[in-house]
BAFI-3210 file (N, C-alpha, C; in Angstrom, 3 decimals, decimal comma, padded with zeros to 6 digits):
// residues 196
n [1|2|3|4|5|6|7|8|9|10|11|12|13|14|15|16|17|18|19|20|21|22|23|24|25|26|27|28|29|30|31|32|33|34|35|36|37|38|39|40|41|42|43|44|45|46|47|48|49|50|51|52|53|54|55|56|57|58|59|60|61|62|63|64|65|66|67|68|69|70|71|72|73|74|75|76|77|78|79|80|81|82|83|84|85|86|87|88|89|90|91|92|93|94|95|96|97|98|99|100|101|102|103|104|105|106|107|108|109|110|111|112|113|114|115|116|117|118|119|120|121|122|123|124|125|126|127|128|129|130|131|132|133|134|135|136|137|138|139|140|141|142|143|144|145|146|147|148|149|150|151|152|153|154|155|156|157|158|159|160|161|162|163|164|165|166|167|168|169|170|171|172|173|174|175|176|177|178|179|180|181|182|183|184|185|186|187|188|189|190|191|192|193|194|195|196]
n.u [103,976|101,993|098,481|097,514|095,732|092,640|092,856|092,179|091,150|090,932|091,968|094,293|097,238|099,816|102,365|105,886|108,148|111,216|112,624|115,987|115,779|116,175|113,301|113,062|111,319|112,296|112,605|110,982|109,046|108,776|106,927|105,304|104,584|102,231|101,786|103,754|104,894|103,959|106,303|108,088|111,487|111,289|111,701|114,354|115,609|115,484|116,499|119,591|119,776|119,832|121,919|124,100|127,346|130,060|132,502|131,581|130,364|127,278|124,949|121,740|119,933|121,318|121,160|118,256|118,177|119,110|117,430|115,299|115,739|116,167|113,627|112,217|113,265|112,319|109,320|109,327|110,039|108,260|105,792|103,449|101,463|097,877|096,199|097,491|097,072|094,565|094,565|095,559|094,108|091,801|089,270|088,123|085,728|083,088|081,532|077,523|076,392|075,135|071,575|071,163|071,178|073,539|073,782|075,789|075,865|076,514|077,845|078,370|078,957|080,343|081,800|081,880|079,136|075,679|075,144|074,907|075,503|074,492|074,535|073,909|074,014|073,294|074,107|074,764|074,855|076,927|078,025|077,665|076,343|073,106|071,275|071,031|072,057|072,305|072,050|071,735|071,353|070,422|070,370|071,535|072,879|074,774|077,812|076,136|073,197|073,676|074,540|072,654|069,600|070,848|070,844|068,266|066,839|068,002|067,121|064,157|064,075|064,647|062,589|060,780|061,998|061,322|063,126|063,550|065,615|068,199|071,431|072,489|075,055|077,321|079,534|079,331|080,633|079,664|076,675|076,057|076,516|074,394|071,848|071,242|068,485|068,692|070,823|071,272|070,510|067,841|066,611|066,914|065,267|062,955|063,813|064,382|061,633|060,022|057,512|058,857]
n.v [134,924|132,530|130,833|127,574|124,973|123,940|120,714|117,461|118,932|121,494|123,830|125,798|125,302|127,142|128,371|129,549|131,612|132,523|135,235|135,296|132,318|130,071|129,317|126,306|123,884|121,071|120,091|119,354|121,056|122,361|122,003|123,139|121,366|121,731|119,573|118,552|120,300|119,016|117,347|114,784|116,456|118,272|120,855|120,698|119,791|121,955|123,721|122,636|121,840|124,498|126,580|124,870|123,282|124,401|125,640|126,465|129,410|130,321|131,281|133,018|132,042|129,354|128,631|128,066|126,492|123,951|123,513|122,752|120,506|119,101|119,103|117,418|115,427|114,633|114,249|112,347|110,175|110,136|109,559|110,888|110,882|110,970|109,283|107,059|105,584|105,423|103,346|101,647|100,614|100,580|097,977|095,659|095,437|093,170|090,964|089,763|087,201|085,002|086,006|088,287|091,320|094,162|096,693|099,089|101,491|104,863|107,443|111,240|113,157|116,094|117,331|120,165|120,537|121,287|119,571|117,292|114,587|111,608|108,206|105,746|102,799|100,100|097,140|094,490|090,497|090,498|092,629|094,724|098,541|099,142|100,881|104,658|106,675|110,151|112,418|115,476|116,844|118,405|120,069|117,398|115,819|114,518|111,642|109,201|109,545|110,661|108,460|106,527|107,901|107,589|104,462|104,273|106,007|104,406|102,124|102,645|103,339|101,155|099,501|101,296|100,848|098,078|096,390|092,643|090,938|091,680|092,445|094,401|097,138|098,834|101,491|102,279|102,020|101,709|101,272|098,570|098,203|099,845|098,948|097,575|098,522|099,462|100,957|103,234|106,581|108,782|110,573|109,906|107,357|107,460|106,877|104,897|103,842|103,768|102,855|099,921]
n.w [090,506|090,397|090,496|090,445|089,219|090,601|092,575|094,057|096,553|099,323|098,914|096,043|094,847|095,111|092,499|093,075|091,211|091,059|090,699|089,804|088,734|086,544|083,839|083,669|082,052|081,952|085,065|087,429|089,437|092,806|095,365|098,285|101,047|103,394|104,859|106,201|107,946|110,602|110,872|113,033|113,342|111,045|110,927|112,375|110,218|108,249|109,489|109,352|106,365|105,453|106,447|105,945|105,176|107,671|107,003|103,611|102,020|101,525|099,364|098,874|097,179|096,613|099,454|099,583|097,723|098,161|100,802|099,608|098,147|100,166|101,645|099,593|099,582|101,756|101,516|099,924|101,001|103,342|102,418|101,563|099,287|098,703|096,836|096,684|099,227|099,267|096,931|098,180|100,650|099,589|099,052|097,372|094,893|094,929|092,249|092,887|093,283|090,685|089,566|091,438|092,689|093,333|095,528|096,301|098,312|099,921|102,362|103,401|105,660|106,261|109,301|110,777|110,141|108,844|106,684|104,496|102,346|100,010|098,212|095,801|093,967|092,278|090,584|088,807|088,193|086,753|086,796|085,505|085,753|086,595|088,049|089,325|092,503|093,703|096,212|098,269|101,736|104,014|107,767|108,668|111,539|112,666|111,528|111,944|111,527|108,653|107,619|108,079|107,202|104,480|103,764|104,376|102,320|099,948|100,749|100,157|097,184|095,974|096,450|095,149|092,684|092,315|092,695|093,732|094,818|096,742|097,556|099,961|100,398|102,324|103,245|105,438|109,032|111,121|111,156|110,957|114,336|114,775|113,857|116,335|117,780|120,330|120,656|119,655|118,870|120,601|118,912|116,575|116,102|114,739|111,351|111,278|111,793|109,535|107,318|104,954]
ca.u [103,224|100,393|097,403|097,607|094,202|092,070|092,618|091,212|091,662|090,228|092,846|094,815|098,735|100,826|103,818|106,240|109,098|112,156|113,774|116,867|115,487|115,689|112,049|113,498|110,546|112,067|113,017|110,007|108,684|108,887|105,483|105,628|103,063|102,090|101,363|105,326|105,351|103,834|106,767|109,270|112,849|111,073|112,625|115,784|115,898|115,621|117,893|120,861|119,663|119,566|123,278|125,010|128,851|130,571|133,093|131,408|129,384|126,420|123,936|120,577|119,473|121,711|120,542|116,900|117,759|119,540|116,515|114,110|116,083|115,769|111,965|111,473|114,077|111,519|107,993|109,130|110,106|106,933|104,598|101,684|100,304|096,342|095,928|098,238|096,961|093,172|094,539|096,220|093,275|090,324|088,429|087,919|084,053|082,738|079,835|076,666|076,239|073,939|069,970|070,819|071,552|073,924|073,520|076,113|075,378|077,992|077,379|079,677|078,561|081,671|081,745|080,465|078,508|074,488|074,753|075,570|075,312|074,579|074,835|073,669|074,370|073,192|075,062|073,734|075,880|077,991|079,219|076,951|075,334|071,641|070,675|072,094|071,130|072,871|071,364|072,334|070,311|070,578|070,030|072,059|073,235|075,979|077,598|075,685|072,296|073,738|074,496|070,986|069,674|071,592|070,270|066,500|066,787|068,350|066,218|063,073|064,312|065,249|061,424|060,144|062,621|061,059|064,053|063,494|066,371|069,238|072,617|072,958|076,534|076,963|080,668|079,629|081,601|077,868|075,024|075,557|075,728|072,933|070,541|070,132|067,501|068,806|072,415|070,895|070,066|066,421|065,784|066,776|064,516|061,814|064,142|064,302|060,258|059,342|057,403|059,515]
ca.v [133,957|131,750|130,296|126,788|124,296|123,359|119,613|117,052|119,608|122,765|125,038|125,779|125,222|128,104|128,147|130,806|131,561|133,459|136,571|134,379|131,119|129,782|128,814|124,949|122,673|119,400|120,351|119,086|121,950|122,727|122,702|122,865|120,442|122,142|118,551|118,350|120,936|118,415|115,944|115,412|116,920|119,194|122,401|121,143|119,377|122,895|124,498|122,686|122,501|126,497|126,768|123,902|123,439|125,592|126,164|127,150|130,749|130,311|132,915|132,622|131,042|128,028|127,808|127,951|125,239|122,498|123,147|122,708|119,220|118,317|118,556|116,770|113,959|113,986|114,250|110,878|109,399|110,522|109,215|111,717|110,737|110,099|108,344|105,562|105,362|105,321|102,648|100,377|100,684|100,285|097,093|095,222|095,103|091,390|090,871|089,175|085,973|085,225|086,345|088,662|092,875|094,335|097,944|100,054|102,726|105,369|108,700|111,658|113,995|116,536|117,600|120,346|121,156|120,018|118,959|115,623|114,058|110,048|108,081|104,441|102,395|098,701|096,396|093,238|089,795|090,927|094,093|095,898|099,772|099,101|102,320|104,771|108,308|111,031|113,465|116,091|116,878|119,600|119,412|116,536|116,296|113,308|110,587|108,097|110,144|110,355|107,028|105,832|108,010|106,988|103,649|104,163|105,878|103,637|100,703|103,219|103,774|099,810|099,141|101,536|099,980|096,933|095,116|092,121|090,202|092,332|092,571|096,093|096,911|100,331|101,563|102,521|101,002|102,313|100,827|097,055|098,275|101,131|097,704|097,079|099,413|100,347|101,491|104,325|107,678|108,346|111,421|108,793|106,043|107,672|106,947|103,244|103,045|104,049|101,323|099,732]
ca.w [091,252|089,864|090,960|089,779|089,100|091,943|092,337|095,031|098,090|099,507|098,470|094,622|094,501|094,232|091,630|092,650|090,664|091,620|089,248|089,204|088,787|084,853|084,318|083,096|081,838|082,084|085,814|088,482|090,608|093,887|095,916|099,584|101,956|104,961|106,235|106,684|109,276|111,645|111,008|113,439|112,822|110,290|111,521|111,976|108,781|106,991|110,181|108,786|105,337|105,303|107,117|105,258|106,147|108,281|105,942|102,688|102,660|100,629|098,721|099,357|095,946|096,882|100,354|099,217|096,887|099,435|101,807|098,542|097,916|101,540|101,794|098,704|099,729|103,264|101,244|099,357|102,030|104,071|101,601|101,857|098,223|099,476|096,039|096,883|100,160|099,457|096,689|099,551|101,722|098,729|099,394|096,196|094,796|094,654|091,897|093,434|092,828|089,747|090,067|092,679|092,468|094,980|095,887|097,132|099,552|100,685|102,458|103,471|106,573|106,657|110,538|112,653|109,057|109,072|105,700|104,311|101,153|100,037|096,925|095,771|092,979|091,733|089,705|088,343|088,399|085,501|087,108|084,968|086,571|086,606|088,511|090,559|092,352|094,586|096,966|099,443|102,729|105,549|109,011|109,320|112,854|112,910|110,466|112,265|111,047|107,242|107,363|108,345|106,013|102,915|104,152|103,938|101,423|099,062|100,382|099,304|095,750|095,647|096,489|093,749|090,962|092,455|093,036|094,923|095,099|096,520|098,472|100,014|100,823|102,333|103,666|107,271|110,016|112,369|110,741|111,957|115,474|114,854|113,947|117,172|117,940|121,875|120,383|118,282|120,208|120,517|118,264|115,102|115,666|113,058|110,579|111,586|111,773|108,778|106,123|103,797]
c.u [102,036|099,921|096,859|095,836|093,779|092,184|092,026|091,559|090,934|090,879|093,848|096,228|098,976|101,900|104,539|107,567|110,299|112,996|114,691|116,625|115,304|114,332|113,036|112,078|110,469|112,571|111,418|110,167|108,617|107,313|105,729|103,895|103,532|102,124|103,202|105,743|105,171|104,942|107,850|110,782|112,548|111,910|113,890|116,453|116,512|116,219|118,849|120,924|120,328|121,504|124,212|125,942|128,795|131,282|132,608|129,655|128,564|125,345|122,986|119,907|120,149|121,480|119,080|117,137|118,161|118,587|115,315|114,763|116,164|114,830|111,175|112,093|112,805|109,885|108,489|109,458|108,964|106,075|103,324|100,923|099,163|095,868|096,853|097,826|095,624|093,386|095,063|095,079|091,769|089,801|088,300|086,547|084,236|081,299|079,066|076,761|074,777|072,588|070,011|071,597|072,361|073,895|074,323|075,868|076,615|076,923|078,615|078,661|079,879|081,794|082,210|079,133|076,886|074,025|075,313|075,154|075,042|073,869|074,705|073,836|074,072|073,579|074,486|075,056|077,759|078,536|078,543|075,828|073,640|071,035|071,563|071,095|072,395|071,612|072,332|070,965|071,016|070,109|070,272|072,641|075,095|076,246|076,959|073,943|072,478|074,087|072,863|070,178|069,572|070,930|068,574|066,411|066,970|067,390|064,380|063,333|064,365|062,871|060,655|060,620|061,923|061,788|063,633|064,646|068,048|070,008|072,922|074,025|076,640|078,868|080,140|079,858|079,942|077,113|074,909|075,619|074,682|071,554|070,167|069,951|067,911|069,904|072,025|069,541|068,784|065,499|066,166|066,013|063,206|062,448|064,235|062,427|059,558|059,358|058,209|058,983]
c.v [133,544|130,511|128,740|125,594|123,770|121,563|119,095|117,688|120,921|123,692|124,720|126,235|126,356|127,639|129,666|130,528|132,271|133,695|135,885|133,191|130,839|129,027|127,192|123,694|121,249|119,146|120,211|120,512|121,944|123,215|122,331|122,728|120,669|121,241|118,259|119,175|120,590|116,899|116,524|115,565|117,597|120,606|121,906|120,322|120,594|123,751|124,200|122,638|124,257|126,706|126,061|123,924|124,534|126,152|126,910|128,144|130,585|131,565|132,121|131,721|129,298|127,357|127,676|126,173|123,747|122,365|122,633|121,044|118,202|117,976|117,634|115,405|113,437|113,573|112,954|109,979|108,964|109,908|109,922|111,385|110,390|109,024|107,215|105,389|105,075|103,952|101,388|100,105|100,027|098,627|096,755|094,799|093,700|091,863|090,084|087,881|086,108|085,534|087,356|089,996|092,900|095,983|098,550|101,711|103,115|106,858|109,684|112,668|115,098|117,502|118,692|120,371|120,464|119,635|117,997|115,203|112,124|109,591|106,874|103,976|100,667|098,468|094,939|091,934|089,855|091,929|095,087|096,869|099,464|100,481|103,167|105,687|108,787|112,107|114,299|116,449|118,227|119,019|118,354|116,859|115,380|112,437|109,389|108,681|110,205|109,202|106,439|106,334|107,993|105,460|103,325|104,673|105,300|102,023|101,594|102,654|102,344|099,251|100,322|101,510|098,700|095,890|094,178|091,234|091,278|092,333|094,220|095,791|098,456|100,213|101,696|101,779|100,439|101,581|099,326|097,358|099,406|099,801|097,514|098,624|100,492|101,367|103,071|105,753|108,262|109,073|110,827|107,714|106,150|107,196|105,125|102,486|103,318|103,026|101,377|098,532]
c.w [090,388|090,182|089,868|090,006|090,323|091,741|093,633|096,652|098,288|099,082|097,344|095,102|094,531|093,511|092,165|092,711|091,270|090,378|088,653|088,774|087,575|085,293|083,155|083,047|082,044|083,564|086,843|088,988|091,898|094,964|097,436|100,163|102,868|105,858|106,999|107,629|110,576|111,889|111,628|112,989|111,638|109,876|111,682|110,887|107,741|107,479|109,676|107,517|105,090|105,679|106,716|106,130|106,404|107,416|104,610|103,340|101,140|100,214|098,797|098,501|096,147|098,529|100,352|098,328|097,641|100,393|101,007|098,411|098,668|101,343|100,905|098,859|101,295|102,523|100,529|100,093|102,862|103,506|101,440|100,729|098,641|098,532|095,886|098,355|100,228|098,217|097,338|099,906|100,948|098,670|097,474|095,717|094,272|093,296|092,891|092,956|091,885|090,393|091,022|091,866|093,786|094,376|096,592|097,309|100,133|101,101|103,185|104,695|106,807|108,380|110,826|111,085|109,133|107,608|105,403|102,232|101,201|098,347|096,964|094,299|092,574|090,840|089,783|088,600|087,319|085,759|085,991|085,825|086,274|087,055|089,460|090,706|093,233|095,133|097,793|100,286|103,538|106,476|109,539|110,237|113,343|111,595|110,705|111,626|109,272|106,852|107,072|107,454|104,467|102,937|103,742|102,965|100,226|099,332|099,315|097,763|095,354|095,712|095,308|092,579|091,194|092,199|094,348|095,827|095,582|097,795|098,728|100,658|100,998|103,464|104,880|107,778|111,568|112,505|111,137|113,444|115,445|114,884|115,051|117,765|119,646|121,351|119,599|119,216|119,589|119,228|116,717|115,120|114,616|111,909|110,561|111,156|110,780|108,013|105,017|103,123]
res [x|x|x|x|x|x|x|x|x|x|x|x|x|x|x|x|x|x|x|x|x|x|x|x|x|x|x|x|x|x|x|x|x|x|x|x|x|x|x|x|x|x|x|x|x|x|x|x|x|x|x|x|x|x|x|x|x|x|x|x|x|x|x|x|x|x|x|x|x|x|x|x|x|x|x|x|x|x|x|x|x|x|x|x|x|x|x|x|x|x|x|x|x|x|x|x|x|x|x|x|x|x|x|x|x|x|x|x|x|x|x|x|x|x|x|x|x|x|x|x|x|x|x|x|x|x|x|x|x|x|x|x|x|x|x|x|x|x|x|x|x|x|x|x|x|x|x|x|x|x|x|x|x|x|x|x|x|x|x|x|x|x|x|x|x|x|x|x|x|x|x|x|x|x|x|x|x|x|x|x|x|x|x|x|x|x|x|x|x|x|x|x|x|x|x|x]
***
């Protein structure tokens, strides 16, 4: 068994081999996605997998491998890749129109957790980085709180680069209804009244 590289996920791959199994290089691997145990006909995908015909009596190495050729005929089917799915979904950056900076603003709150993170970035009309920053915070309470936030803060930092001319562009879905001032629950409105 081995403990293969952490990539974009909370938990590192296993590889595990089997005694009989030639280790074959030019032969794809075999990784099994837990998310497939919530799909339906899962189980009895790899019930008749596992049992094949009635007629022929199989050894375990060959019914391991017809249920291994199932799940991988269902995971391409399934589509779970997230990096073709976060490239479907990705919004295409505009430059500004000349004379003008745009500023994106993103922030991440991961939920029940009271920490958050947020991250800004200006770009000039040429699509050239002018400035950026990152932070993390505690005691965040909601993503409507690390939103807001990521928000003031990045207008701060934009008023002591002394940008004046600028397009902020921030992913939250929140923050145009958080503007109006009733929509936005009471123990955040400090974060609203502070001078900018």
């Amino acid at each position: 068994m081995e403990y293969l590289e952490l990539w974009a996920s909370n938990h590192h791959p296993i590889r595990i081999c089997f005694a009989l199994e030639r280790d074959d290089p030019t032969r794809s691997r075999f990784f099994f996605d837990k998310r497939l145990l919530s799909r339906e006909g899962f189980e009895d995908l790899v019930r008749r997998s596992w049992e094949g015909d009635s007629e022929t009596h199989s050894c375990t190495m060959d019914r391991i491998g017809r249920c291994r050729r199932k799940i991988m005929e269902l995971k391409k089917r399934a589509n779970l890749n997230s990096r073709q799915k976060i490239l479907k979904d990705q919004q295409i950056w505009e430059k500004p129109p000349q004379g003008l900076i745009k500023c994106n603003v993103g922030s991440a709150w991961p939920a029940p957790s009271e920490n958050g993170g947020a991250a800004w970035l200006t770009r000039d009309s040429s699509g050239t980085a002018l400035a950026h920053s990152r932070r993390s915070g505690v005691g965040i309470r909601s993503q409507l709180e690390a939103d807001l936030l990521a928000l003031v803060w990045s207008m701060e930092a934009l008023i002591d680069l002394k940008h004046k001319k600028v397009i902020i562009e921030i992913s939250s879905s929140r923050i145009p209804a958080a503007m109006l001032v009733s929509s936005i629950p009471w123990d955040l409105h400090p974060l609203l009244k502070r001078e900018l």
